[in-house]
N, C-alpha and C positions, 0 to 999 in steps of 0.2 A: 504494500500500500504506500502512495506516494505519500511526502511529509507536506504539510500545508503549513505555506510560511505568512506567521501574521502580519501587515502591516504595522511598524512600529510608528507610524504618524496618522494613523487613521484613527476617528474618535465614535465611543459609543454614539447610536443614534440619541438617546435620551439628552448627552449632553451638546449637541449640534444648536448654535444658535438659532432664530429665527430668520427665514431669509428675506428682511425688510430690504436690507440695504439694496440687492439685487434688483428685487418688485420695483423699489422705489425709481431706480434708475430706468427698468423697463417700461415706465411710469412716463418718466418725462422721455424717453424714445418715442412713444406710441405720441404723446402728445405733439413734440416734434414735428412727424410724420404728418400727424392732421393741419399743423401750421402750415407743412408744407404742401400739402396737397392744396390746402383755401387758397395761397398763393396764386400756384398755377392754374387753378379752376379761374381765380380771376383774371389769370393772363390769356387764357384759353377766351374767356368772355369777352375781352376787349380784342380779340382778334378780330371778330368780325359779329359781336355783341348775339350770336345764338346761343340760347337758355340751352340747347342741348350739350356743349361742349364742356362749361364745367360740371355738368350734371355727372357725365361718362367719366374725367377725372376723379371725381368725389366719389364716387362708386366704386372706382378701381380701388383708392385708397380705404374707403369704405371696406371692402372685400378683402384686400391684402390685410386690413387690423384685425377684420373677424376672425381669418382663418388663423393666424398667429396667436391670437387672444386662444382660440379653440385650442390649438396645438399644446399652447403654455397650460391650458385647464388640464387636457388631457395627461401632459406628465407631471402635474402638479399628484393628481391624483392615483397614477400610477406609481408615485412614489410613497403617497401615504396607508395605499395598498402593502406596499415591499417593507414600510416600516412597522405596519400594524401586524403584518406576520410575526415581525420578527427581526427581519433580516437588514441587512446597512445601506443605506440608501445609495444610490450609483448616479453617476452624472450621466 
């Protein structure tokens, strides 16, 4: 049987702090993203003033947040699954 070598820098899950700091900054990322998108929706607008072009912007960007919001939910939860097992949480 092979020997399993433990991590000498890796911490119980119990004592892992909260991961504010990360959120937070994913936080002002996402909000970023919407600044930038209002932007160009309005640069789009003034191109030739049709209500359809930043609509199709803001949507895009609309859609690129939900799915990443979704992705972020998804392994937020997959992880709290892997720690309520039991087991150490993985990146």
């Amino acid at each position: 049987m092979p020997r399993r070598f433990r991590d000498p820098f890796a911490m119980p899950h119990r004592d892992l702090p909260p991961p504010v700091r990360g959120e937070r900054i994913l936080r002002w990322i996402m909000v970023a993203l919407v600044v930038w998108g209002v932007v160009h929706a309005a640069g789009a607008w003034t191109l030739n003033y049709d209500p359809r072009r930043p609509l199709v912007v803001l949507a895009c960007v609309g859609g690129f947040l939900g799915f990443w919001a979704a992705m972020l939910a998804a392994r937020r939860r997959r992880l709290a699954h892997r720690v309520a097992d039991g087991g150490q949480p993985r990146e």
